[in-house]
N, C-alpha and C positions, 0 to 999 in steps of 0.2 A: 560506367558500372563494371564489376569485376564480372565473370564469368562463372563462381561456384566460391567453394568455401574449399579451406587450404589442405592441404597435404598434413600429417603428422608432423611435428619438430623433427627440424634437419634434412625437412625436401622443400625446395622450392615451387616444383610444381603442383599447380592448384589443380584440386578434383573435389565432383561434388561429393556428398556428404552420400547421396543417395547411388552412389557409386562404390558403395563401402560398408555392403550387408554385414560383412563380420564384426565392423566397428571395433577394431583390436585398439587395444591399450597403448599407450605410449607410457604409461607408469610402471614403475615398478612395484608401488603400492597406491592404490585410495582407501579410504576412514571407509568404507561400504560399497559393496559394489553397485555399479550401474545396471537397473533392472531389466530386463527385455523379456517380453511378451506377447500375448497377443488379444487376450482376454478386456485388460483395462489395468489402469496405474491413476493411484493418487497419491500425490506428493504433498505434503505440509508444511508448517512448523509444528505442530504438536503430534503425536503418534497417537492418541485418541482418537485425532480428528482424519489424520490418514485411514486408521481403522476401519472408522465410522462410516465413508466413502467407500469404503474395499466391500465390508459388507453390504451397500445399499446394491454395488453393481454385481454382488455374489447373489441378489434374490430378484434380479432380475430390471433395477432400476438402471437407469442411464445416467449418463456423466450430469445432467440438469441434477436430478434429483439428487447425485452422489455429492455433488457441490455443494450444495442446497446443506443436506444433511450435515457435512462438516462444515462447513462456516457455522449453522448452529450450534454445535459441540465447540464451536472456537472460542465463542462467546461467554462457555462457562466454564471452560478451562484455563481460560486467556484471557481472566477477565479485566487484568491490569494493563492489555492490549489493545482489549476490543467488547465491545456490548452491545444488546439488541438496540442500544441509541444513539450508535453511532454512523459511520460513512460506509459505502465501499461500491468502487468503481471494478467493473466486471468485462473482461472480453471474452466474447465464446462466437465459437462458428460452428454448424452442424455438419455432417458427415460430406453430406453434398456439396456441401458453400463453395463460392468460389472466391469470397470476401469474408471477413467478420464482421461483427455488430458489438457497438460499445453500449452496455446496459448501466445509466449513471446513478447509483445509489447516494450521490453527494447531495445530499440536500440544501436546499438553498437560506439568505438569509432569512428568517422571518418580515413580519410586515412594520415589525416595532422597530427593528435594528438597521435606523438613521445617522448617518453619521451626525446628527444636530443632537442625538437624544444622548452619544460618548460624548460630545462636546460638551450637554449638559453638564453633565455629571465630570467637569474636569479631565477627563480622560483625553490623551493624545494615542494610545494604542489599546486594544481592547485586550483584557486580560486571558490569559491562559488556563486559568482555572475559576470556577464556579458556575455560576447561571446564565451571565450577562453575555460567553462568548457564544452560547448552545445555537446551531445552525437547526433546521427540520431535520430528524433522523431519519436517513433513508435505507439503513444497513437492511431493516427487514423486509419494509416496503422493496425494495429491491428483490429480495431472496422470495418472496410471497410472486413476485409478478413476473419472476422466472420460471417457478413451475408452475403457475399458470400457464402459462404460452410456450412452453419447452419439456414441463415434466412427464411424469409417468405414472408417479404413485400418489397416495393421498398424505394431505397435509400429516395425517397421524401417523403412519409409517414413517417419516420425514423427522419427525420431531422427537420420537421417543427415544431415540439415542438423548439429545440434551437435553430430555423431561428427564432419563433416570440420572444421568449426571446432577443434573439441576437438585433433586429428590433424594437421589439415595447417595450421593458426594463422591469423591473424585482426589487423587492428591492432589496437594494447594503443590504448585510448584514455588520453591524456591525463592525465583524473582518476584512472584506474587506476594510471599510473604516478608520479603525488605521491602514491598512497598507498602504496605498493612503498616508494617514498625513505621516506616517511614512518616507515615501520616498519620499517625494513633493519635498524638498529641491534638491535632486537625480536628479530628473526628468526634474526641471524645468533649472538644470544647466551644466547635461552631457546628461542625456536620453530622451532626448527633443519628440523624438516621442514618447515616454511613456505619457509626459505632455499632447501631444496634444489629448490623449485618454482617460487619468485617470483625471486629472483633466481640467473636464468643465469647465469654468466661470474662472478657475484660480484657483478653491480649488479642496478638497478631497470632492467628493461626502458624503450624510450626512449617517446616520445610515436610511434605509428603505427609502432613496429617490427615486425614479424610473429613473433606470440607463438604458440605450444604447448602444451598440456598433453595429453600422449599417457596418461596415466594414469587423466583421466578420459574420456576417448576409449576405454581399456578395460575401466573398470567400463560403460560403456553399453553395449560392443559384447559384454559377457560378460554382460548384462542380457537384452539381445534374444537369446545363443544361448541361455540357459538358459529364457526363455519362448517359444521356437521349439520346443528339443527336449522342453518337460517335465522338463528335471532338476531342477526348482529343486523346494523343498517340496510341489510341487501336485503332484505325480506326472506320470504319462505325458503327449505332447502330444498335440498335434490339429493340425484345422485350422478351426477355431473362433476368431474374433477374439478376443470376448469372454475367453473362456477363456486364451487367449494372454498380456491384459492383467492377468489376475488371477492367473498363472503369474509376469510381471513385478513384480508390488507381491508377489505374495508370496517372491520372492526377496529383495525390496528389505528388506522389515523382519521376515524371517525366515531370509533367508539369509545369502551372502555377505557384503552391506552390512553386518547388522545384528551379523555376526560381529568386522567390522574396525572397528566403532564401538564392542562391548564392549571389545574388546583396547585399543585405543588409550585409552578414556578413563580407562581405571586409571592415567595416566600422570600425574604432576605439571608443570602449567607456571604462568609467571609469568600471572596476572594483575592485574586495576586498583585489588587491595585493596594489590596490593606484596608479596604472599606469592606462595607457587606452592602450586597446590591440583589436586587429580586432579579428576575429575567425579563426578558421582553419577548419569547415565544407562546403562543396562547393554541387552545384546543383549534382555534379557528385557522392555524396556520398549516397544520396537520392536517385538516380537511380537504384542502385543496390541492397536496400535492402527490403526485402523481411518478414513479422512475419513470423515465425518458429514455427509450430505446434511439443511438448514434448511430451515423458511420466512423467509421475511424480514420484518424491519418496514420496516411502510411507513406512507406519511402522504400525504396528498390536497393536491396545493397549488396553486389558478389552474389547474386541468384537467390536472395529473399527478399520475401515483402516482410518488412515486419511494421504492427497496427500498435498505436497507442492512440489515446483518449486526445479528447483536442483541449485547447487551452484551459479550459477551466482546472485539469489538470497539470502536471507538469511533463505531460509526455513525448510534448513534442520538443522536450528539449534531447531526448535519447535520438529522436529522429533527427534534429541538428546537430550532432556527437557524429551521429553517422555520414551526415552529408562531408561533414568535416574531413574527416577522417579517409574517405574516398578517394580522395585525390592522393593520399600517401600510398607507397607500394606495401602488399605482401609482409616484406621482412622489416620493414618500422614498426610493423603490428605486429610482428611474434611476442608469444607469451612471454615473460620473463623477464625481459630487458630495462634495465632503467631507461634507454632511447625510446620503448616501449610506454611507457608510462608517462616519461617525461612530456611524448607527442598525445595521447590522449589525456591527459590533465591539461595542458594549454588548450586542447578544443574545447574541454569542458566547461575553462572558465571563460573563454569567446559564449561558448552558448548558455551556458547560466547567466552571464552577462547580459541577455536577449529574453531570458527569462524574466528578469526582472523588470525590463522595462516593458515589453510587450504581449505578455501574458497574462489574460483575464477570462472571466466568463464573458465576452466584449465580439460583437458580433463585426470588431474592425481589427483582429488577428491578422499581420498580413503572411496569412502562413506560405503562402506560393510565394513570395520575397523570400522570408527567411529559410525555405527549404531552394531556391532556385540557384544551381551551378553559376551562375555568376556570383551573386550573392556568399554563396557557400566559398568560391575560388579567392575573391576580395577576402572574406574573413581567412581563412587559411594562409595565406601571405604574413598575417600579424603573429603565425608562429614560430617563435625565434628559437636559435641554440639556449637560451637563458629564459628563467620562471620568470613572471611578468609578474609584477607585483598593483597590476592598474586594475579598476572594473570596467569593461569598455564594451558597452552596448551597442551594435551596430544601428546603421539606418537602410533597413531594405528599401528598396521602391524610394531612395529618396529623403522618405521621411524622418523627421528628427527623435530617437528615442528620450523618454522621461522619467526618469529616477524620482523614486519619490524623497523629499526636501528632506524630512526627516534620519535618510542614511547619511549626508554630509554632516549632521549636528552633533554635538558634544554630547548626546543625551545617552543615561546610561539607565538602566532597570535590571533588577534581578530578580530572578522566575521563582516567584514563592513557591507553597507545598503544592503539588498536582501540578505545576505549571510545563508547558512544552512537551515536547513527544520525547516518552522516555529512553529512545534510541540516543539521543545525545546526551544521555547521562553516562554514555559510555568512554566519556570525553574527561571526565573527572579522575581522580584520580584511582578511586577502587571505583575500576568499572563496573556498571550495572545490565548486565546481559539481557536482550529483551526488548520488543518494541510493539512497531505492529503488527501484526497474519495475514501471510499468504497462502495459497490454495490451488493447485493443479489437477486438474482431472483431464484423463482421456479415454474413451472408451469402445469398444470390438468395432461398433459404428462409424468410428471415425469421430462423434463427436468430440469436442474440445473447449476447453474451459480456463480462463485465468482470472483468478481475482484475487485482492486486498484487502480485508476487512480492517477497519481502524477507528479511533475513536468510541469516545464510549464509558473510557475505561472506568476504572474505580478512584484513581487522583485525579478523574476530569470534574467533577461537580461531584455534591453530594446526592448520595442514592436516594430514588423514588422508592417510599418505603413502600405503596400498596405493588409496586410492579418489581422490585428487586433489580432496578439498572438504574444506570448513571444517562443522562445525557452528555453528547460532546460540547467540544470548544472551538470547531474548527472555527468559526466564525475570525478567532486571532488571525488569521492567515489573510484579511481584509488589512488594506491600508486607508484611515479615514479621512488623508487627503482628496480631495476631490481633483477628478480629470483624468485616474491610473487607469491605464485597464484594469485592476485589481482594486478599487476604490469601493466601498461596502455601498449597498444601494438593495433594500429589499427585492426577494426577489430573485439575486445575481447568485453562484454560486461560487463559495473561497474559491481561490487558484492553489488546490489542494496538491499535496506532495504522493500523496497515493496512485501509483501506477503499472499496473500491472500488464502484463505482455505477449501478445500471440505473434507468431514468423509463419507466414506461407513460402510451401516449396512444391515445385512442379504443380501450382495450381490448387493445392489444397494446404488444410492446415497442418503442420508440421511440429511445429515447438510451442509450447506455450511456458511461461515462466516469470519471475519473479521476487521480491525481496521486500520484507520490511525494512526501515531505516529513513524516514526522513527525506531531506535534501540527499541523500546516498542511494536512493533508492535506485536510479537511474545513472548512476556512477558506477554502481557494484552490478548492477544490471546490462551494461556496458562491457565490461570486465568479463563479464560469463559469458556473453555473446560470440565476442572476437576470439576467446581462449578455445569455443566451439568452433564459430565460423571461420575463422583466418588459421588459428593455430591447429583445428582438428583434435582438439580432448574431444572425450564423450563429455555426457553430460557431469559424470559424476566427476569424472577431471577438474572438469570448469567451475565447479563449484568447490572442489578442496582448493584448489592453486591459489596463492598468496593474493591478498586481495589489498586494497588502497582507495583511495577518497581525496579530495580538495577540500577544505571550508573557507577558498578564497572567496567567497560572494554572501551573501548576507544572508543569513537563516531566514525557513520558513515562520518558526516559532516566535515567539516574544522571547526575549527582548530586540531578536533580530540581529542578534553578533554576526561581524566574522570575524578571516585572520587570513590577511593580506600572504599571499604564497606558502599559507600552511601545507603540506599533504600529508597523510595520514597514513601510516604501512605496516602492514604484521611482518613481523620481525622475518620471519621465514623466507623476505624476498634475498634474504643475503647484505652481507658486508660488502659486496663488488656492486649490488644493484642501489643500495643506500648511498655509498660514496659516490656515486654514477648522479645520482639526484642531487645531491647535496652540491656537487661541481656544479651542476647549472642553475644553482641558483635557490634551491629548493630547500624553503622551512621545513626538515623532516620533524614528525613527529613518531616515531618507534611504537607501536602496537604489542601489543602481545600477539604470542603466534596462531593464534587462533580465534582471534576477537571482534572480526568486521564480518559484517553483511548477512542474513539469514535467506540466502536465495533459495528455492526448490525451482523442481522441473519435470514435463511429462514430452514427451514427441511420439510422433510417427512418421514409420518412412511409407512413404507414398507406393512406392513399387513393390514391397514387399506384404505392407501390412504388421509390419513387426510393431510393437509399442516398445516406449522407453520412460524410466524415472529414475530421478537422483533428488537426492533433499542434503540439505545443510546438519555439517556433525557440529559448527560451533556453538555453545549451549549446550549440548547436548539434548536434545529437544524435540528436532528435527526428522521428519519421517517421511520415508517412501514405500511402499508398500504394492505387487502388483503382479499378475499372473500372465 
């Protein structure tokens, strides 16, 4: 292991991070500067929902609650990202920790969703869009059972930021509204309750209209009466927070909610197979489930730990990126360089390559193989002068990795309306800016906070008309071969692409951070890391600097493409670093200069107590915000 994080560009010698109170620029210019504070910082993608956070910790709440708060605001500003029906996997550690704790809002398959019941019904992959792919939503069930056990303030205080959004409207951004056009035809001919919510008047609401939805403005505000008064399943109230918040999660997937979610998905709509199919998630699946508080894996790199979620997500593939990458010195890892690039895209596609075969909700991960220095030393050998155009899964511990039968076959599908995460419609030719939400908080306390919100959106199924949200699809991200780690089996949860990220230094938490995008999530999240830890940008460095991707390995999404030594690069890396790539081998694909990755960021230095934020300008979108 390295000894600290690097020098600024043009020193060789490595110092840590926490050795460098001033944190002086190495730029000439960044898109905004890097905030520093001491008070508290929340970083976004939406500046709503940074806001919303800023003021929860301005009246006295904590990072739990300020989280809490803007993930709800995310929900209704974001709705074509993310909604109360959807996923999100959460890392936070409190002021004192000397670990963090992974809080899984991914909900798992229902009890219907067999692979015999897609076999039925002709299916070889489960669609993208409509009812048939919907997992148990855990987005809120997650955020309800967080401040329970972490908050400060009451559920009402918490929610009236995205009751008045919800109520009194908000501008429709932009990408919200090319996906409205996008799906009109959709809407107005199979998903009719979608029609009657997204398009007003009969159209797609404009770019910065001031948009509405009073329906889920009153599933929230008939949330917080029923965990005020105790009507909901938990019996009588109080005046007990705690109690309040678990009065709320248990109306959510034992009451009302869970009531208008059985009803509704007996219902048949069109989805991406071309048929119309009901769902198979029932009130009864809602009932029994519960977030599940993790520990994290984590891995030692140059003087961090940094924590991701375990297999059921994809995080420990950032953590095999790292072990990778370990054994190369210092300057193969400076920012800039196409030898730079060239060496962390060959790790990438070693370790997405392990992804694939070895990653599941599957209590037979062999994750101490594939994180272990031999292991790691063997894969690293396979990195040559020249892009490897193979998919090649190791065998830690021995064992034989297994692809599932389906990637070698001729088979081909194309992702109807609402299908895939629409981070990869930025792959098209008029890109589509936009995916799913991320969320950083840290606060005077020391606490800290990283999460993902995703799924949900509005082209994920058609909307619950009595609740004004969509449920997800993650359920596609299951392969219906049997024997994968990733093989659908009630119960199990996708091996979801959502993952978000906390770093300890000197013993407490220090960085947390993050990116919507897909299989990139942890690529571009990779990329902000080393540009911080090995190259020394600040935070706000790390996230303007030229950024890049692989799609050599097989999407999360349906249809499940790739593109054998594709990489992916905003223009901005240069004509010396493009030709650098393209020499070794390297399918470039030219970006726009400002087009990948929507990462933010919060830290703390540990010696000082200083706070830090930086958020993503591409989109323009992006917010950080912090005293």
């Amino acid at each position: 292991m390295g000894n600290g994080a690097s020098a600024p560009r043009g020193k060789e010698q490595t110092t840590p991070m926490s050795d460098n109170p001033g944190r002086v620029s190495t730029a000439d210019f960044t898109t905004r500067p890097e905030l520093a504070g001491t008070f508290g910082m929340v970083a976004s993608t939406h500046w709503l929902a940074s806001a919303t956070g800023m003021a929860v910790l301005e009246v006295g709440g904590n990072a739990f609650d300020a989280a809490a708060a803007a993930g709800f605001v995310l929900q209704v500003v974001e709705p074509h990202l993310n909604g109360p029906g959807g996923d999100m996997p959460l890392i936070f550690a409190r002021g004192g920790d000397e670990s963090a704790t992974v809080l899984s809002g991914q909900g798992p398959a229902p009890r219907g969703a067999t692979p015999e019941h897609f076999a039925g019904l002709g299916l070889r992959m489960i669609p993208d869009s409509g009812l048939l792919a919907a997992a148990i939503p855990g987005t809120t069930d997650a955020w309800l059972t967080l401040l329970r056990d972490h908050g400060t303030m009451s559920l009402r205080e918490i929610l009236r930021y995205a009751i008045g959004y919800a109520r009194d409207g908000h501008p429709f951004l932009d990408r919200a509204s090319e996906t409205v056009a996008g799906m009109a035809e959709l809407f107005r001919e199979d998903w009719t309750p979608s029609a009657d919510l997204w398009l007003p008047g009969g159209r797609a609401p404009a770019p910065g209209e001031r948009f509405r939805n009073p329906t889920l403005a009153a599933t929230w505000e008939r949330l917080v009466a029923e965990a005020e008064a105790g009507k909901g399943p938990s019996g009588s109230g109080g005046p007990d927070r705690a109690a309040e918040m678990e009065r709320a999660r248990l109306a959510w997937n034992r009451g009302f909610v869970a009531e208008a979610v059985d009803r509704f998905a007996r219902r048949p709509f069109l989805d991406s197979s071309g048929e119309r199919h009901p769902g198979v998630i029932t009130g009864d699946d809602l009932w029994g489930y519960a977030s599940p508080y993790e520990a994290p894996l984590t891995y030692d790199f140059r003087g961090w730990t940094v924590c991701k979620t375990h297999a059921w997500g994809q995080g420990p593939v950032l953590l095999q990126q790292l072990a990778l990458l370990d054994g190369f010195p210092d300057r193969d890892l400076r920012h800039g360089t196409a030898r730079m690039i060239h060496t962390v895209v060959e790790c990438a596609k070693l370790a997405f390559a392990d992804r694939e075969a070895w990653y599941g909700d599957s209590p037979d991960v062999p994750y101490a193989g594939l994180l272990s220095p031999e292991y790691s030393a063997a894969r690293r050998a396979l990195v040559g002068p020249e892009a490897s155009m193979e998919l090649r899964p190791g065998s830690p511990g021995g064992r034989t990795p297994a692809l599932p039968a389906i990637l070698s076959e001729p088979f081909v599908a194309a992702a109807g309306p609402g299908g895939g995460d629409p981070t990869l419609k930025r792959a098209a030719p008029k890109p589509r800016k936009g995916d799913t939400c991320h969320l950083d908080v840290v606060d005077r306390w020391g606490n800290m906070v990283a999460a993902t919100p995703s799924g949900g959106w509005l082209q994920s199924s058609p909307t619950i008309p009595d609740l004004g949200f969509c449920l997800g699809t993650r359920l596609q991200m299951f392969w219906l071969e049997p024997g994968l780690p990733n093989s659908l089996a009630p119960g199990k949860r996708p091996r979801t692409t959502l993952t978000p990220s906390l770093a300890f230094r000197d013993g407490r938490a220090a960085l947390a951070f993050g990116t919507p995008g897909g299989d990139q999530q942890d690529q571009w999240q990779l990329a902000f890391f080393l540009n911080h830890a090995v190259s020394g940008l600040n935070l706000q460095e790390a996230i303007d600097a030229p950024i890049w991707h692989t799609t050599h390995f097989p999407s999360s999404f349906y249809p499940r493409g790739s593109a054998p030594g594709e990489i992916v690069v905003e223009s901005r890396v240069g004509a010396r670093v493009l030709s650098g790539l393209r020499r070794r081998g390297h399918r470039v694909v030219v970006s726009g200069p400002w087009t990948l990755a929507r990462l933010s960021a919060v830290a703390r230095d540990q010696r000082t107590g200083l706070l830090y934020a930086a958020a993503n300008p591409r989109g323009m979108q992006g917010y950080a915000v912090g005293r």
